[in-house]
N, C-alpha and C positions, 0 to 999 in steps of 0.2 A: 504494500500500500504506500507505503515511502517512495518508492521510486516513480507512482502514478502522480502521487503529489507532485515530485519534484517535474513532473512533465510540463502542469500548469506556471507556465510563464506569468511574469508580474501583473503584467498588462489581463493578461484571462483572471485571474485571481482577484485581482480589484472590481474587472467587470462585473464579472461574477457574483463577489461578497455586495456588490451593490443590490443587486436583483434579490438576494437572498434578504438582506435586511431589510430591501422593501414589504416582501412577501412576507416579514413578518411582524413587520408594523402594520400590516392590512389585519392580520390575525392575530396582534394584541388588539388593535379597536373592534372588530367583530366580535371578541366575546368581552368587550369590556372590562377586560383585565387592568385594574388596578396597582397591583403590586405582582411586579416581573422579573424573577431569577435569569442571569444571566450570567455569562465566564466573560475571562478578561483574555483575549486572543492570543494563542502561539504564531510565529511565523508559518508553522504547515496549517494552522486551521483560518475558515471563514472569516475574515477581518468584521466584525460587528458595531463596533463603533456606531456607525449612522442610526442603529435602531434607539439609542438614546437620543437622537435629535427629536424626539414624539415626546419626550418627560413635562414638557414643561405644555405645550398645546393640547397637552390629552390628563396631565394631572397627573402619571404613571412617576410610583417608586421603583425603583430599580435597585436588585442585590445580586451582591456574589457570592459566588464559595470562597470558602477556607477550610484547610483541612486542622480538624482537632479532635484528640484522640479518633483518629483512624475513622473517622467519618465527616462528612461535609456539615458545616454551620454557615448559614446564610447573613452576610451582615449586607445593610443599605450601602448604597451606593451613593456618597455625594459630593460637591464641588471641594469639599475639607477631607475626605476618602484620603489616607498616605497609603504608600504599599510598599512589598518587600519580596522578594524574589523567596519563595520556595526552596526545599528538597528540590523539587521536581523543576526548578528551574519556570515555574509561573510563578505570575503577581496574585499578590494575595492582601488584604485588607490588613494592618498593621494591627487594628481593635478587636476585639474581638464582645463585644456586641452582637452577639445574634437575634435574627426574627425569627419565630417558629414556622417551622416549611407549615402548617396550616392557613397560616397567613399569606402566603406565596400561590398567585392564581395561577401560574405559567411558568415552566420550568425550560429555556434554551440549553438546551447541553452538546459539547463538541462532540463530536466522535471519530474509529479510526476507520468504521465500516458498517454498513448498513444494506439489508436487506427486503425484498418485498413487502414481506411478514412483518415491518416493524421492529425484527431483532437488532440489536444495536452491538457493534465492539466499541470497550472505550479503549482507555491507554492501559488496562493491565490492573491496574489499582482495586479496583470493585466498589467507588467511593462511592459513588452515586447509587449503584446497586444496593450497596449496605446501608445506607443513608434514606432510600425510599422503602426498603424494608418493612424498616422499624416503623417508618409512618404509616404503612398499608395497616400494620396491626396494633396501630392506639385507637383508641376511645374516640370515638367523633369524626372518624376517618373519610375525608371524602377526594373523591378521586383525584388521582395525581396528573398534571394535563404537563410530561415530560415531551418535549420537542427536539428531535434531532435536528443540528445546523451542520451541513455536511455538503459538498461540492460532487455532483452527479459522478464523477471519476470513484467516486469512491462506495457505489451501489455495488457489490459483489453480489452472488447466487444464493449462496447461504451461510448465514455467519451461525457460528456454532455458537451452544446453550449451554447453559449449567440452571439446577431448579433455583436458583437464586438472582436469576438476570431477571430486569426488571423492562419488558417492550414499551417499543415509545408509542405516545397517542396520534402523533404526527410526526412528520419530517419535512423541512425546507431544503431546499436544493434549487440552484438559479434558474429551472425550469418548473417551481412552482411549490404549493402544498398539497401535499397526501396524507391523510388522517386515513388510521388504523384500525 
């Protein structure tokens, strides 16, 4: 999958991450989402940036991950946000303030491969997997509306399972939304 990425020249990848943020700022105002988890880009994945230009005409919070104790906690997103490189070599919120994923209407998440089915691979971690778990089975639990942001090169046949992967509701790709 690394080597398909590195196919996407600058110029395709920009085009691209454009189409993709639009298509999903069309799908944070269609269901009215309020409050929108999102990641802070690597050089291989979908540049997002633009889908925060909707925060302030649409009213939308916007969080990221951080990883603590071996699962993701969500902190807001804002113009005072400092950040710190990672393990893993991502940016990540210095605070750690979290909002309860309940609170969280819409969940963008990278990935490193994605299939018809909605199966997703991430990077190997299981954060996200282990992280929506736990919420599927609290008290009050209502559905998790997880979004794959993923660049069409990167649709494989079938990405392989474990009983513990958690499929996405949808996926953006610069040719559009598909819901699961």
């Amino acid at each position: 999958m690394a080597d398909r990425l590195r196919e996407l020249s600058l110029s395709e990848r920009e085009k691209h991450s454009k189409k993709i943020c639009s298509y999903a700022q069309k799908l944070i105002v269609s269901l009215k989402a309020k409050n929108v988890a999102l990641y802070i880009s690597t050089k291989s994945e979908v540049g997002i940036e633009k889908i925060i230009e909707c925060r302030k005409a649409r009213n939308i919070n916007f969080y990221v991950p951080k990883v603590k104790n071996n699962k993701l906690i969500f902190i807001e997103l804002t113009k005072k946000t400092k950040f710190k490189l990672n393990k893993y070599n991502i940016f990540e919120p210095l605070t750690t303030k979290q909002t309860p994923i309940s609170k969280i209407d819409l969940f963008l998440t990278p990935l490193l491969a994605y299939d018809q089915k909605g199966r997703r691979l991430g990077k190997g971690g299981g954060y996200y997997d282990r992280t929506f778990k736990k919420a599927i089975f609290s008290p009050g639990y209502r559905r998790i509306r997880l979004v794959g942001i993923a660049f069409g090169i990167q649709k494989v046949k079938k990405v392989p399972t474990d009983l513990w992967d958690i499929n996405l509701w949808a996926l953006i790709n610069e040719m559009g939304l598909t819901k699961h």
